[in-house]
NULUMDO-363377 format. One record per residue (C-alpha): x, y, z. Coordinates in pm, whole numbers. Example, Ala and Ser with C-alpha at 12.3 -4.5 7.8 and 13.67 -1.06 7.14 Angstrom:
2
[drense [1230 -450 780]]
[drense [1367 -106 714]]
This chain:
122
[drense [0 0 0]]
[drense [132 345 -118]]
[drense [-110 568 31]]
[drense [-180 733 370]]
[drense [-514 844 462]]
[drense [-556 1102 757]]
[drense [-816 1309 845]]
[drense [-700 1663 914]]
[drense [-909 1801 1187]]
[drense [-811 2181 1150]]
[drense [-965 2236 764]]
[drense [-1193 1926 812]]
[drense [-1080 1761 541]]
[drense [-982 1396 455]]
[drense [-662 1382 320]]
[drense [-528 1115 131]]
[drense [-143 1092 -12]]
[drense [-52 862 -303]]
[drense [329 777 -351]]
[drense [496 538 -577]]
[drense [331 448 -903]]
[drense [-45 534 -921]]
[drense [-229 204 -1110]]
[drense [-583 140 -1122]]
[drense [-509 -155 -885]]
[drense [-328 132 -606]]
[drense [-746 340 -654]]
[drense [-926 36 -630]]
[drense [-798 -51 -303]]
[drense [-757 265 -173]]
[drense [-1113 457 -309]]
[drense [-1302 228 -34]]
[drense [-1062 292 222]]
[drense [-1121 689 229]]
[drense [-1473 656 174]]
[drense [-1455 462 515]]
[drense [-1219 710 688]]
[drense [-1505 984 576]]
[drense [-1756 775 699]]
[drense [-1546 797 1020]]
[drense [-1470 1120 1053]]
[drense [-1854 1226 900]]
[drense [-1628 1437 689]]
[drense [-1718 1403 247]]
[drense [-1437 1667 142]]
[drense [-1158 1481 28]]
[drense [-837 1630 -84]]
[drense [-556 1362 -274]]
[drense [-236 1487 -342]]
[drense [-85 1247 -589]]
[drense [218 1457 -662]]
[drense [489 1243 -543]]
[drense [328 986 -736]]
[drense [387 762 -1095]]
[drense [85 853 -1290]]
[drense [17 514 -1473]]
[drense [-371 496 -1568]]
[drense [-491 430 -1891]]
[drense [-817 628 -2023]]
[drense [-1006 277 -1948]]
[drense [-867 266 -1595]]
[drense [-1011 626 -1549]]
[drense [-1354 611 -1664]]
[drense [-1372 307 -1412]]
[drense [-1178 492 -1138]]
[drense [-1482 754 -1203]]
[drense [-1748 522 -1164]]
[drense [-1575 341 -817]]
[drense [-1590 722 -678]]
[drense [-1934 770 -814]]
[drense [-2029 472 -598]]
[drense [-1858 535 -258]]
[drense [-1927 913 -279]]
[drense [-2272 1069 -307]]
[drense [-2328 1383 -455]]
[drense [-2257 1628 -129]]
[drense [-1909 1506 -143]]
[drense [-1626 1708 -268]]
[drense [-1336 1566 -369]]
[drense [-993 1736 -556]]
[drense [-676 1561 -685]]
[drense [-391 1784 -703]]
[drense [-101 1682 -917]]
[drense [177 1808 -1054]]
[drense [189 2020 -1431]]
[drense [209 1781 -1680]]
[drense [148 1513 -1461]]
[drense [-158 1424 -1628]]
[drense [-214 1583 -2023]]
[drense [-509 1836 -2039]]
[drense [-730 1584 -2267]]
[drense [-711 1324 -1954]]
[drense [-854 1596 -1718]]
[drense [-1074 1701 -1914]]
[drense [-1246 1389 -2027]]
[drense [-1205 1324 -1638]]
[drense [-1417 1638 -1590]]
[drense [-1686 1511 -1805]]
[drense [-1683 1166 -1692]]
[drense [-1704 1272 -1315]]
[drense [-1995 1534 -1445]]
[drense [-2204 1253 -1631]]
[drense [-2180 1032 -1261]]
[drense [-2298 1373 -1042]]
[drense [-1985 1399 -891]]
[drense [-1797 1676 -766]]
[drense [-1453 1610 -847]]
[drense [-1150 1856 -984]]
[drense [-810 1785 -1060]]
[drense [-559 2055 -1068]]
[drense [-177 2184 -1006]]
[drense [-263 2477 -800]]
[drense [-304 2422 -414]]
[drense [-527 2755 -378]]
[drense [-765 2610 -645]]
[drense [-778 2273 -466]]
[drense [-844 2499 -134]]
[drense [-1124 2678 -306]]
[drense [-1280 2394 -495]]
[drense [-1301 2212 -170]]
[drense [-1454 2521 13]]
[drense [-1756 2600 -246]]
């Protein structure tokens, strides 16, 4: 397991670090374990910072990926992945975007920590 999940009590947000390489296997496992931990903490904004991380999902891994958070997260939740620039191309996010829009989810990905901040404050 490459991925600590914490729940940060001062912004009320669960936080969840990947490191190492980032596979649909790594999500799968990992997706039910912080919906549990916000179950927990009765906390649905979730912040993942998968900077440190090996970005290795194809586009078929992601629309499944979508649907796995779809089903563990209802539509109050907020959730934001940052990542680095260039981590993951612009057609990936975007198609991630729509994906995550078609399943009523509320789900950004981005390189800037203030937008992550924001998006998780709306």
């Amino acid at each position: 397991m490459s991925y600590t999940i914490y729940h940060n009590d001062r912004d009320d947000i669960v936080e969840v670090v990947h490191l190492g390489t980032l596979t649909y296997h790594e999500l799968e496992q990992s997706i039910p374990a912080v919906a549990n931990r916000c179950k927990v903490s009765n906390c649905w904004r979730v912040f993942c910072d998968i900077r440190q991380s090996k970005y290795k999902l194809t586009n078929a891994d992601e629309f499944t990926i979508i649907q796995a958070l779809s089903e563990n997260f209802d539509a109050l939740s907020v959730i934001t992945m940052l990542t680095e620039d260039e981590q993951i191309s612009y057609e990936q996010i975007r198609l991630l975007h729509q994906n995550a829009e078609i399943h009523d989810l509320r789900f950004k990905i981005t390189s800037s920590t203030a937008e992550a901040a924001s998006w998780l404050n709306q």
